[in-house]
Phi, psi and omega in degrees: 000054174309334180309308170318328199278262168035261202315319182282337185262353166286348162316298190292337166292313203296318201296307193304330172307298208269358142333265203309345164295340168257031186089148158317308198273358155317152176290149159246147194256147174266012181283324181298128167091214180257007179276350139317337165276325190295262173351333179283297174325319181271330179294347181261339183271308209300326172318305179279345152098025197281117102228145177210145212188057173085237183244023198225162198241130169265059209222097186053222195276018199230150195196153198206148188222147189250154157303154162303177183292108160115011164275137181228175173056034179316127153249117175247130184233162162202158200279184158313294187294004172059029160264126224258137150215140205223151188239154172171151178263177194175125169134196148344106153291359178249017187208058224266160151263166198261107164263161164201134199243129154249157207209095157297153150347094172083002194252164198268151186294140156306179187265147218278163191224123190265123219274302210280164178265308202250160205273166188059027198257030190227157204232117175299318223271144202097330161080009174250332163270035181283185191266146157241160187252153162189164188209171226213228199301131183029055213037055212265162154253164201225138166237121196229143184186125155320159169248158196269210184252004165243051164265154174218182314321146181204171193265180195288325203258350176225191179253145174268153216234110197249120155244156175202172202192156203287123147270110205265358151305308178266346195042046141216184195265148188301211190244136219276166194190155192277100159318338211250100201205350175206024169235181164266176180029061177291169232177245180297126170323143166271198193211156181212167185198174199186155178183169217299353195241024163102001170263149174228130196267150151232131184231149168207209199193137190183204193234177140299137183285142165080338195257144171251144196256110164265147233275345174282353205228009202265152183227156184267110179267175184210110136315108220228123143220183176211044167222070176032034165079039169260349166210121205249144145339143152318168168265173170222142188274160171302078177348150154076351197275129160225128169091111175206123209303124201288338177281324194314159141227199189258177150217159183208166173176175195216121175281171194305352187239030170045040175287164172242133171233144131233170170234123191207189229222064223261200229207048197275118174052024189093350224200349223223053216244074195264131158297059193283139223242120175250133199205125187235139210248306198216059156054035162090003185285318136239175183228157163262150195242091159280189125252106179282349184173132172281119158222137186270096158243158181266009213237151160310115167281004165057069164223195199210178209218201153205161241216130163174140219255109189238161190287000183252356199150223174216156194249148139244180176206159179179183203264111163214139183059044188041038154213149178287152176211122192242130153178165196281136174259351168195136186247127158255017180256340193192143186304337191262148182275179205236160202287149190286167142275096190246164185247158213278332210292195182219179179054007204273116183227195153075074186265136142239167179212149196215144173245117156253192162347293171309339199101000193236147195239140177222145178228142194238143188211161172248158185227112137129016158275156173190206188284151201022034199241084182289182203174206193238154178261157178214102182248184217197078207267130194242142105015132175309341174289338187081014159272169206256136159276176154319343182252127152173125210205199197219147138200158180288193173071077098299101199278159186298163190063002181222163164236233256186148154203164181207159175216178180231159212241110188352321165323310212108351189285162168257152181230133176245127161224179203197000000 
């Protein structure tokens, strides 16, 4: 039904036309343009996946762009200036490389750029221990990825936490290096966050050198630098932190007053695998500790969590029980957290979050990956209110080892891409 495609995306021109005649900073009426049809349409079309457009997927505000062949784990970001930047692995899954792309706005992408120095030092298999991306003083980018198991440098005692970082002198990226100098068993992906005035966090969850690390005894560390990641601190470990699920991983980001949030999975009597929101005030020195949410299981759930800077505050979103649970960790209308968002579907894992213009939040998930197991993208388009619309739909092709990742396009429009 190429016509459908067609017929919904001169729609989408005309509305982003008369959008953009009231401005950026306009309210949006839903009356404008086509999008009550668009919203009727989709939850009914998207599902059977009819659109197409060339190499690009069309649908109502949602729009979806595939990796190169053989790409996996996507992360995507974009600047002020709305220059999209993606990340992604590729290769050997226990032994993969790092690519990364830049795209301005409406512009043809740049030419792809291999992130890691030494080749294969980066690992797919697990679906957690991949690279994140973040990006900082004048946009430099900052890059974190496990290390595989012939990755170097690395300590006697762990696998190493590999960085790297945009050199705008060599124009690449420098030669990548071990984050890691006094803790052991590093496991479940780190995280990193980064923000305008040259600091940069690294966090991971790991043991003590000489101690054997059990997963109740495992602590959350921090890296710290504040010269745009040309030299980072030792780590130290995080009060208070005791216990942390060892496959998981984190996420972390620092909002516009330059707080640090991260999240990660801790790992109380064993049994105790509670999603817990770590949040700092004063540039990592101390932190607060919430628990967004308990489950009691024995077992690791290998799951990831996600982070995003919304016109109400800042959202997270993870995993329990084979469902997403979504809902704001700092408000600006009000000191209290705010009611979860769970999503209906089972098997469901991997959350992504995307913000656009509006004020609307699309959160993305995957439902039936597991080990050695590819599955469906599943999204989710929420309202400037935190209620969930009418957009919102399923399509296959999430290759084994990957998810999701999504950004939103100056327009407002959304991108899942995978």
């Amino acid at each position: 039904m190429p016509f459908l495609s067609l017929f919904l995306r001169l729609i989408q021109i005309r509305r982003n036309r008369l959008v953009c005649l009231k401005g950026r900073q306009a309210a949006h009426r839903p009356w404008i343009g086509a999008r009550p049809f668009q919203r009727w349409l989709a939850p009914i079309l998207g599902g059977v996946g009819l659109f197409g457009l060339g190499g690009t997927m069309v649908l109502g505000d949602v729009q979806f762009q595939r990796l190169p062949a053989g790409g996996l784990q996507p992360q995507a970001l974009t600047d002020d200036d709305h220059t999209l930047h993606l990340l992604w692995l590729s290769g050997e899954p226990k032994a993969s490389d790092i690519f990364y792309q830049r795209q301005l706005e409406k512009r043809t992408p740049s030419a792809q750029l291999k992130v890691n120095s030494q080749p294969g030092s980066a690992i797919a298999v697990g679906t957690i221990r991949g690279a994140q991306i973040a990006l900082g003083r004048q946009g430099t980018v900052h890059v974190i990825w496990n290390g595989s198991n012939g990755a170097v440098p690395r300590s006697a005692e762990s696998s190493p936490l590999l960085y790297s970082r945009w050199d705008t002198t060599a124009q690449t990226f420098a030669p990548q290096r071990n984050l890691i100098s006094q803790t052991s068993d590093l496991d479940g992906g780190g995280t990193l966050a980064a923000d305008h005035l040259g600091h940069v966090y690294v966090l991971w969850h790991g043991g003590t050198p000489g101690h054997k690390t059990t997963e109740e005894k495992r602590q959350v560390f921090l890296a710290k630098s504040s010269d745009d990641g040309k030299t980072f601190t030792a780590e130290k470990p995080i009060a208070d932190v005791s216990g942390a699920c060892g496959c998981c991983g984190m996420r972390a980001l620092v909002d516009a007053e330059g707080h640090l949030f991260a999240l990660f999975r801790g790992a109380r009597d064993k049994v105790h695998r509670e999603t817990t929101l770590l949040s700092s005030i004063d540039r990592g020195t101390k932190f607060n500790l919430t628990v967004l949410q308990d489950w009691e299981t024995g077992m690791c759930p290998m799951s990831s969590a996600a982070l995003a800077v919304t016109g109400r505050g800042m959202v997270a979103a993870w995993e329990t029980q084979g469902k997403i649970y979504m809902r704001p960790v700092k408000s600006k209308t009000s000191a209290a957290t705010l009611d979860e968002t769970m999503t209906t579907g089972s098997k469901a894992k991997h959350p992504s979050l995307a913000t656009n213009i509006r004020g609307e939040t699309l959160l993305v998930w995957t439902e039936g990956t597991g080990w050695m197991r590819g599955g469906d993208l599943v999204w989710q388009v929420f309202d400037a209110t935190g209620k969930p619309t009418l957009d919102r739909g399923r399509r296959p092709g999430i290759p084994v080892w990957s998810y999701a990742a999504s950004y939103a396009r100056a327009d407002g429009t959304f991108v899942i891409v995978y």
